[in-house]
C-alpha positions in Angstrom: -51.4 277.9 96.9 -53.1 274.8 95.9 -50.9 275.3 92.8 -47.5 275.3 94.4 -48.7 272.4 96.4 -49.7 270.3 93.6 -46.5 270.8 92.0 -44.3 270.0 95.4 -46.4 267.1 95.3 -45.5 265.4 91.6 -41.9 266.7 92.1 -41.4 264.8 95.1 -43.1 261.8 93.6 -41.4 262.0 90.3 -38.1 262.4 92.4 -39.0 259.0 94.8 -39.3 257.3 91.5 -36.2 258.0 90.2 -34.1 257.7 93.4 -35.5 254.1 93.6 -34.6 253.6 89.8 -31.5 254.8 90.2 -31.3 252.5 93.8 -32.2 249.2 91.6 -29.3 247.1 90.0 -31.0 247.4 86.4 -30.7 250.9 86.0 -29.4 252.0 83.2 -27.4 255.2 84.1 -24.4 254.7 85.9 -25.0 255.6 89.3 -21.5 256.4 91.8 -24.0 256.8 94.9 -24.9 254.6 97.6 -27.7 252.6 96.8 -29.2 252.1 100.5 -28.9 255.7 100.9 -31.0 256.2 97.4 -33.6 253.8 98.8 -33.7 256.1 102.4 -34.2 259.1 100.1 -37.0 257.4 98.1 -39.0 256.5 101.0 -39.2 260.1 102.5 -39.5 261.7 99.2 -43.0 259.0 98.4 -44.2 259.4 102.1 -44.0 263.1 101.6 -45.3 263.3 98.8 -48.2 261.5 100.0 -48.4 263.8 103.1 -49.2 266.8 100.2 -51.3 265.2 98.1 -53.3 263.6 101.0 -53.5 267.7 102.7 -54.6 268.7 99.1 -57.3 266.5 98.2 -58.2 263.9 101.2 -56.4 260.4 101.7 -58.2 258.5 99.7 -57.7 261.1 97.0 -54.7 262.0 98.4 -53.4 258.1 98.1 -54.2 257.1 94.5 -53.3 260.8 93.2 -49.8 259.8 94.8 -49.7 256.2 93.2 -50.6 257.1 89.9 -48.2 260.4 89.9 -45.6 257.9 91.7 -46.3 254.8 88.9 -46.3 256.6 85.6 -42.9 258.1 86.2 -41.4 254.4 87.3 -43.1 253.2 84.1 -41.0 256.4 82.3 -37.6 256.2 83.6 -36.4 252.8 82.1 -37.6 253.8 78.8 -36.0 257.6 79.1 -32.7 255.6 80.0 -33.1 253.0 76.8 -33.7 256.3 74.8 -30.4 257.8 75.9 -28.7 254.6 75.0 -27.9 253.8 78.7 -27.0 250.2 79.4 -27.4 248.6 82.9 -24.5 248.2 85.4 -25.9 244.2 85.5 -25.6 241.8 82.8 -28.6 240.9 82.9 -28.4 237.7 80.2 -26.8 236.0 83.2 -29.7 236.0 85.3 -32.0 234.8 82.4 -33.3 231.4 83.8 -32.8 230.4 80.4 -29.4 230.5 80.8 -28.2 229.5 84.2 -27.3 225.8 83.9 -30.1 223.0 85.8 -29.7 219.5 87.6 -30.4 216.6 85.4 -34.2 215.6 86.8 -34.8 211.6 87.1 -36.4 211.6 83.7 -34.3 213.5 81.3 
């Protein structure tokens, strides 16, 4: 039991990450979904995946077994999607400070 529970637990948190990767504008897959409905899904999927790991092991436990679970697989997807060549829906060089143009300050 405390088996299948674990496991419900690190799907569901593996599953919030990714809904919210796939929810932010530098994804790199090519998502046709809404992207408020992504963010919905997320938040259920992280509260109940919270909800298990907080019934299997306390809430304190419960809490950072859920962030850490939760954290590592946001840390994964953007590298899984550079190793399938996937390139964001965003160009992102145009939201580089760098190259957005300024206003002359008095002493330049």
């Amino acid at each position: 039991m405390d088996l299948a529970l674990g496991l419900l637990a690190t799907v569901t948190a593996v599953a919030s990450a990714l809904a919210l990767y796939l929810a932010s504008p530098n994804c790199g897959w090519r998502v046709a979904v809404r992207r408020g409905g992504l963010r919905i899904a997320a938040g259920a999927l992280a509260l109940l995946s919270l909800l298990v790991w907080a019934a299997l092991s306390g809430v304190g436990a419960g809490l950072c077994a859920m962030l850490a679970t939760w954290m590592l697989s946001a840390l994964a997807l953007p590298y899984l999607a550079w190793w399938t060549h996937a390139r964001p829906a965003v160009d992102t060089r145009r939201l580089h400070p760098a190259a957005m143009p300024h206003a002359p300050l008095e002493n330049d």
